[in-house]
N, C-alpha and C positions, 0 to 999 in steps of 0.2 A: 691308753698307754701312759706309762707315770714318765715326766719327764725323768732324765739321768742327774742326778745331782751335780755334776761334774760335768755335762758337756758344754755351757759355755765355756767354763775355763779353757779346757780341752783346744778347741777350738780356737781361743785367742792365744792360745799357747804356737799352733801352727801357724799363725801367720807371719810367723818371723824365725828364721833361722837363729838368730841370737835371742831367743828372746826371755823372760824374765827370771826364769829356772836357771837357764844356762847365765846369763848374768849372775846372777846368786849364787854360782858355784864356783863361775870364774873368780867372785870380788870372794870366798872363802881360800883361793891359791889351789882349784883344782885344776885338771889340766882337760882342754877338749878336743878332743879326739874325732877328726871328720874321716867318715869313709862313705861310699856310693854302691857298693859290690859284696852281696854274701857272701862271697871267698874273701873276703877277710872278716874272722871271728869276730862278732857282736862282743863276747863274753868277753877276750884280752882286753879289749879297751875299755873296759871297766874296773883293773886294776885299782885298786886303794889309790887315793888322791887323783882318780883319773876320771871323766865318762866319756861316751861314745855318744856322737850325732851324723846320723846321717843324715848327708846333702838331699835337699830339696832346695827349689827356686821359688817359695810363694810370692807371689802378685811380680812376676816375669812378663813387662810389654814389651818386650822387645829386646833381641839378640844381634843388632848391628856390630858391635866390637868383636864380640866371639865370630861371626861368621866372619869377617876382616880377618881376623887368624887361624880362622879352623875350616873354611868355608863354607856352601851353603849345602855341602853334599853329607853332611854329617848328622848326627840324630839332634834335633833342637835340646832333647835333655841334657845332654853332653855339653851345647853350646848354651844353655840356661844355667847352668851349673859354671860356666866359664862365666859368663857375662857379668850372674853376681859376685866373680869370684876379682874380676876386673873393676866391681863398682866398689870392693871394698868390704861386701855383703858377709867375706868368712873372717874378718882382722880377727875376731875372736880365737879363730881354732889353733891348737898349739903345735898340732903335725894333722898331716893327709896320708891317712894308709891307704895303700891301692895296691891293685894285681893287674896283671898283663892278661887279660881277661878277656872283657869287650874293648878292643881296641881303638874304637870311638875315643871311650871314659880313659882309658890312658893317656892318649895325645893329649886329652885335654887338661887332665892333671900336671901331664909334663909342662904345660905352658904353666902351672903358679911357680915352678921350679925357676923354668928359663925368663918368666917377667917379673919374677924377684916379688910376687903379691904375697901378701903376709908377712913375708920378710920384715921390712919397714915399722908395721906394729909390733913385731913378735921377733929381732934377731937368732931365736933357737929355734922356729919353727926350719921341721923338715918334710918333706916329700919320702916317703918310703913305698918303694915299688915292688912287690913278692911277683914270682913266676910258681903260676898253680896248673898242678896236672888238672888234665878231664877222664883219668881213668882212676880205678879205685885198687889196684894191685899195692903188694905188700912195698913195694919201689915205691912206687907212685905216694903211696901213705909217708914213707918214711922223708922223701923229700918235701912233701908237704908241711911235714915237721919242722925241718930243717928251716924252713922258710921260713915259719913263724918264728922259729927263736931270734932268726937272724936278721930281720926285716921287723919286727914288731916287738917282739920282748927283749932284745938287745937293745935297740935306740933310744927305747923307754925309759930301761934303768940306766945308759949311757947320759943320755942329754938331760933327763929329768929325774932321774934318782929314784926310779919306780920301782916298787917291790914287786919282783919277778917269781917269789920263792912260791916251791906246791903249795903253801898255806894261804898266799895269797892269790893263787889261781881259785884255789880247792872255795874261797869265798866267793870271787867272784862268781865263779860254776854254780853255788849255790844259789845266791840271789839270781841269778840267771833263768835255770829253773825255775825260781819259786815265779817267777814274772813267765815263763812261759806255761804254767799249769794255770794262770791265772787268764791271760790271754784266749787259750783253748776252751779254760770252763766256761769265759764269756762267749765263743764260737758257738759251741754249744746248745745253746740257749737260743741260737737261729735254727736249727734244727726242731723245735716243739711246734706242734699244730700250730701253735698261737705265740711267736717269740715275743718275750716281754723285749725286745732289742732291734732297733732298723737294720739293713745292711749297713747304711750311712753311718749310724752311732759307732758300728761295729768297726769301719774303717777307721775313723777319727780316733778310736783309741787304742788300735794297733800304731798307727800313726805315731801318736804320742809316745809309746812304749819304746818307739828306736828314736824319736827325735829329741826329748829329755834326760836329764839327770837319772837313771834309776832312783837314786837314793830317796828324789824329791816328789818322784809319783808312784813308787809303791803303793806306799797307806791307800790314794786314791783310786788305784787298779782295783785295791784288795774292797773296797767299802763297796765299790762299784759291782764287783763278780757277789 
């Protein structure tokens, strides 16, 4: 099997939630955008001048501060996600979109709100919270709607001056796409008697595909599939 061209970077790319991509986009003046929960849209927070990371806790020993405010009845990932969010580990991110969802991951977001974390590095970061149905009715859709305008593409062009307009949805949605046909065709390829691709490659670069810049690992998705 040929090695991947790209999996160690790949790889040293996940061990840091801040890490060198997201540096290089932050020191350009883009804005980052942390969320935890696929009810909030991958694709909006990807607006022009914006990208999307989602929270992960690599190399987490230990959750004593977060169980001290969340206790020990709650899901460690919830309370790894607080811990580094208490050591300091998200200063980088510019807001936290969340939804009222797993109720764990809420509480625990609500504490960067109520212990003022990122605040300190970032005075405009904010906390935005959306209520998501779990039914798919023509209601249920249309509040859903609502929610994003109001909760994600309001605050955006509010606080950071983000282009909300269909032309820059309609780009976003496209690069979106184009990274999830790329993502699939590499799926794919686990499928053939003989995949030229481990499970493990396979995860590591789904990985990266939510935890970086779009803009900075395209080319390397595209060389890769």
């Amino acid at each position: 099997m040929k090695d991947l061209k790209y999996l160690a970077q790949f790889e040293d790319l996940l061990r840091e939630s801040n890490n060198v991509l997201v540096q290089a986009a932050k020191t350009r003046g883009e804005k980052a955008l942390g969320y935890t929960c696929y009810y909030v849209p991958e694709v909006l927070l990807n607006l022009p001048g914006c990208f999307s990371v989602r929270l992960r806790a690599p190399s987490t020993h230990g959750v004593d501060l977060a169980t001290y405010y969340m206790t020990s009845k709650t899901c460690t990932f919830t309370r790894s996600i607080l811990e580094r969010g208490l050591e300091g580990g998200y200063n980088f991110l510019d807001a936290l979109l969340s939804s009222e969802t797993c109720q764990m991951m809420h509480r625990g977001h609500e504490h960067f709100e109520m212990l003022g974390l990122v605040k300190e590095q970032n005075p405009k970061f904010f906390l935005s919270m959306m209520d998501v149905p779990f039914v798919d009715t023509k209601e249920a859709l249309e509040h859903y709607r609502e929610q994003l305008q109001s909760y994600i593409l309001d605050p955006l062009a509010k606080v950071y001056g983000v282009d909300t307009s269909d032309e820059a949805l309609q780009d976003a949605i496209d690069r979106h796409n184009e990274i999830c046909r790329i993502i699939t065709g590499i799926g794919k390829l686990r499928k053939l008697e003989n995949p030229p691709i481990t499970g493990y490659e396979f995860h590591v670069i789904q990985l990266v595909s939510e935890c970086c810049p779009q803009r900075d690992i395209l080319e390397m998705l595209r060389e890769t599939l």
